[in-house]
Backbone bond lengths (Angstrom), bond angles and torsions (degrees), N, CA, C in turn:
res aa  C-N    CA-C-N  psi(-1)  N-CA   C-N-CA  omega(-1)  CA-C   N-CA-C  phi
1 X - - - 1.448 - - 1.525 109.06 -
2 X 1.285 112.77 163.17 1.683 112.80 -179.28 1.688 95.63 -154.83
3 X 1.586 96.04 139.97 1.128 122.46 165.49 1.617 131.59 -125.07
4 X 1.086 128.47 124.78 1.742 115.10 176.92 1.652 101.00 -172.16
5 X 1.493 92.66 -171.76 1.613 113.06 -178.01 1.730 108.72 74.79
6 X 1.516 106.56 18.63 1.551 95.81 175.24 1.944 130.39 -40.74
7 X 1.058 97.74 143.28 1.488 101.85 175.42 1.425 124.23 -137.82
8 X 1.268 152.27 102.34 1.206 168.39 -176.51 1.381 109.73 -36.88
9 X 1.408 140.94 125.17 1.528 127.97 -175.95 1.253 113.80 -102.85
10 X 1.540 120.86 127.47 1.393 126.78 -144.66 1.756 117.63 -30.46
11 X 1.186 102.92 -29.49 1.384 117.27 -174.00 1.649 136.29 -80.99
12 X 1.496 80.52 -8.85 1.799 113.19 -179.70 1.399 102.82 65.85
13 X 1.075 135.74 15.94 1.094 136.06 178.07 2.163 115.74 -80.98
14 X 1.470 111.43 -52.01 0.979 110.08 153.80 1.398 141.98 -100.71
15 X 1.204 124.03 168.12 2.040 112.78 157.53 1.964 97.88 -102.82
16 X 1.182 121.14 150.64 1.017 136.72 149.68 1.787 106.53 -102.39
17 X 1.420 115.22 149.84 1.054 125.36 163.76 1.944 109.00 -161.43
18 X 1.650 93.94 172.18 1.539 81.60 -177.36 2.027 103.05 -125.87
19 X 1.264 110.13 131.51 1.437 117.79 -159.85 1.808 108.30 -136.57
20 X 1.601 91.67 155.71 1.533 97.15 -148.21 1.865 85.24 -90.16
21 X 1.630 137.56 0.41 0.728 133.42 -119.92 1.338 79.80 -116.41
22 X 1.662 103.77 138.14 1.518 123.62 168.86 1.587 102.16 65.26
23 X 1.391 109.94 44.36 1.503 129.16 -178.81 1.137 122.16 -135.99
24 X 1.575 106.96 89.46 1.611 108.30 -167.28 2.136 115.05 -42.52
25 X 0.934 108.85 125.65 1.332 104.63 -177.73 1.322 112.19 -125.16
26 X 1.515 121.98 159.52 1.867 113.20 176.12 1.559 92.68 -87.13
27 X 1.180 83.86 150.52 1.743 131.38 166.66 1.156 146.24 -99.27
28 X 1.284 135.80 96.48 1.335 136.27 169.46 1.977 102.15 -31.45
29 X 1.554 116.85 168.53 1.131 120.45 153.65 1.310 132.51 -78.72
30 X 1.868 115.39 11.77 1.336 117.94 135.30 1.126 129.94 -108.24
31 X 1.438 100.93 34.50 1.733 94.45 -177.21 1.291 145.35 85.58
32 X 1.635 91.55 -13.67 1.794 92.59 167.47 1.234 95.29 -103.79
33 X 1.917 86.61 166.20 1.473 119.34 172.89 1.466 109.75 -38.18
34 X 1.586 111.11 138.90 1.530 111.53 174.11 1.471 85.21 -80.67
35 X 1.563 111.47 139.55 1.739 132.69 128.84 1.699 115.33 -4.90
36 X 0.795 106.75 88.38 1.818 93.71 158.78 2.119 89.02 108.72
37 X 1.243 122.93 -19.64 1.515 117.00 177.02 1.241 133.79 -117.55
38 X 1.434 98.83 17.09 1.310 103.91 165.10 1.959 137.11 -63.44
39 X 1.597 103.42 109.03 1.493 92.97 -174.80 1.336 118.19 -107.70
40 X 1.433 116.74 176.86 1.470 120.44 -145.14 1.724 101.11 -137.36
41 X 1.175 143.35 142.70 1.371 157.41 165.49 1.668 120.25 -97.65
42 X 1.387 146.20 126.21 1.129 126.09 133.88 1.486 133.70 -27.28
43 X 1.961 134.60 119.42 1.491 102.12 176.18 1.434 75.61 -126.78
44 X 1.897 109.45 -176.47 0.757 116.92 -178.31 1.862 106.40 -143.68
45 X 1.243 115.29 153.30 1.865 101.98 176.09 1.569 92.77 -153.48
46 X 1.696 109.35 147.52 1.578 101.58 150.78 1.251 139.85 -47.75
47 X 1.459 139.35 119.69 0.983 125.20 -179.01 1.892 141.17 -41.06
48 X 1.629 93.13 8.31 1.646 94.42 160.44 1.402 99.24 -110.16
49 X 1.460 141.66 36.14 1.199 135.32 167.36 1.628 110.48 79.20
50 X 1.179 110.61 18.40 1.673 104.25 170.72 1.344 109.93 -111.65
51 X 1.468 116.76 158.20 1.506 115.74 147.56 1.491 76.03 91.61
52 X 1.189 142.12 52.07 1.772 136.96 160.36 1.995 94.83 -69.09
53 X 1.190 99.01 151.66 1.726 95.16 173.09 1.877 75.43 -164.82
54 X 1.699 111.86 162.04 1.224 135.08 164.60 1.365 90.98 -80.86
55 X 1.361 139.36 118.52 1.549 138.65 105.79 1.626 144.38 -6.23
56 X 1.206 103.56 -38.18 1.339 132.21 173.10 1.214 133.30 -131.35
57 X 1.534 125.21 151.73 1.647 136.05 173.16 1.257 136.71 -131.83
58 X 1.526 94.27 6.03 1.382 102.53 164.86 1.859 134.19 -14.26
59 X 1.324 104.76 -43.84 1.187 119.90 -169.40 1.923 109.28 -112.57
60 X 1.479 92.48 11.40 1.699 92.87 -172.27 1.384 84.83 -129.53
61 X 1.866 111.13 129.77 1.235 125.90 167.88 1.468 109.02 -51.47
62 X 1.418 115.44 -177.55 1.713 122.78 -173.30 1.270 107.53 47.21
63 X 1.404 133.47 1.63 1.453 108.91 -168.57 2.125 91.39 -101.47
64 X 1.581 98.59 165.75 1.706 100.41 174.60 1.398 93.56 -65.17
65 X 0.982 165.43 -39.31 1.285 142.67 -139.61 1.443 123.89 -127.57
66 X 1.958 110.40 6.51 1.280 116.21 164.73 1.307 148.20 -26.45
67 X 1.215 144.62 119.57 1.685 120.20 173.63 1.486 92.23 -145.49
68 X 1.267 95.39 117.16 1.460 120.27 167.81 1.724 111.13 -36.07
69 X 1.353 124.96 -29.53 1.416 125.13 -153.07 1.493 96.40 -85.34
70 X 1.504 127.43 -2.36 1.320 138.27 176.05 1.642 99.99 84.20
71 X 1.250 112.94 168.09 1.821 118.56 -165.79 1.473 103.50 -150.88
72 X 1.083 136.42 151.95 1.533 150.84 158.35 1.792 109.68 -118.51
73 X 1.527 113.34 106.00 1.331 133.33 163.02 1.433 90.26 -54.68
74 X 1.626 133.38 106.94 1.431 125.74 -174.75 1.589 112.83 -112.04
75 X 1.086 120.20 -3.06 0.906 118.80 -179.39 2.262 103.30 162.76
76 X 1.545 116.34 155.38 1.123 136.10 -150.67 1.552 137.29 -117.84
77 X 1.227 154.78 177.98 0.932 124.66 139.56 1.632 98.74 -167.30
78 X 1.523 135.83 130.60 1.053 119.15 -176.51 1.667 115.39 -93.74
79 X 1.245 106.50 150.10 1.667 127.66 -165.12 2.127 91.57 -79.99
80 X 1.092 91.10 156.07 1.921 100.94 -174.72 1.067 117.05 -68.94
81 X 1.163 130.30 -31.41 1.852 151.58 142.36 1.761 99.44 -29.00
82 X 0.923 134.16 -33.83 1.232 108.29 -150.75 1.432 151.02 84.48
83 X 1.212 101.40 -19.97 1.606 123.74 -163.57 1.741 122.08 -147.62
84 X 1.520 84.33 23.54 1.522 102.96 162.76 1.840 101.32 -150.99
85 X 1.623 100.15 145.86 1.845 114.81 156.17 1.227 115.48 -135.10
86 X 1.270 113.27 138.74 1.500 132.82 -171.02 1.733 93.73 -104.52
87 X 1.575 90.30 121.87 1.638 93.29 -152.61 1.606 89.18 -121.76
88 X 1.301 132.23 165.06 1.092 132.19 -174.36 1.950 94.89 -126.26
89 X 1.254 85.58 149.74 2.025 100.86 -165.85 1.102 104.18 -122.68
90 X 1.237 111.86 140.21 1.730 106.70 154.94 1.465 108.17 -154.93
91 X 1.341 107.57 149.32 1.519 116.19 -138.84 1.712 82.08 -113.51
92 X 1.455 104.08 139.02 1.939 118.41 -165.24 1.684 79.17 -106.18
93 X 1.474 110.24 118.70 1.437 142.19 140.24 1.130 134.33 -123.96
94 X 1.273 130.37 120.29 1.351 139.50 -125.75 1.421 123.35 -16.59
95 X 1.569 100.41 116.37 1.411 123.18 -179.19 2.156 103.01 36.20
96 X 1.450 129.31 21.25 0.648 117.10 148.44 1.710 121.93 -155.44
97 X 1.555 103.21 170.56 1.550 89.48 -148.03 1.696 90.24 -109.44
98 X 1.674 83.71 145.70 1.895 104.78 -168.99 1.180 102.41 -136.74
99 X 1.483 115.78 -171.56 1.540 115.51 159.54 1.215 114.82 85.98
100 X 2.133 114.56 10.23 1.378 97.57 -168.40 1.502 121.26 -75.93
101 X 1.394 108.70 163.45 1.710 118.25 -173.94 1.408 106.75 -154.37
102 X 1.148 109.94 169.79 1.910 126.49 168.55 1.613 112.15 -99.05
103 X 1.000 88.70 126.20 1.881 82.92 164.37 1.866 105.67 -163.63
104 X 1.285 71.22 138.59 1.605 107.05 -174.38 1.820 107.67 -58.63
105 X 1.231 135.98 118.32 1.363 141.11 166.44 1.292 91.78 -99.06
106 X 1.734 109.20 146.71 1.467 114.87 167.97 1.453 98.53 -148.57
107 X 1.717 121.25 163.28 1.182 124.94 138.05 1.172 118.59 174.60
């Protein structure tokens, strides 16, 4: 699993970061990440480490914002509120990643 790029939300109240964790990913037949498909989630926790939750679902069916073609949370930025990040996407089509866009997380 991999985690990084933390960022503090103006208010110090949360961390945003973006993590490979609880993100179905492909697999070699030992288990690691394939080369070139590794995907990524928005999470979020209070800044004493509680209250972690995924932010995003890009990469998890049932969610509004799914796409099968797999996604990389690539980078972030938190909104002045606190309770929104304008996250940058990019959508993994074959072994390379396209499709980038902005989109607004809130809640």
């Amino acid at each position: 699993e991999w985690d990084g790029f933390v960022h503090p939300s103006p208010d110090g109240v949360w961390l945003a970061w973006v993590s490979s964790k609880d993100t179905p990913q492909a697999r070699d037949r030992n288990g690691n990440i394939i080369k070139g498909k590794f995907l990524l989630e928005l999470w979020i926790m209070r800044a004493d480490g509680s209250e972690a939750k995924r932010m995003s679902g890009f990469n998890h069916s049932g969610t509004p914002e799914f796409d099968a073609r797999g996604v990389v949370v690539a980078d972030f930025s938190w909104g002045a509120d606190s309770r929104s990040v304008l996250a940058k996407v990019r959508v993994q089509q074959d072994d390379i990643l396209s499709g980038e866009s902005l989109r607004w997380l809130r809640w």
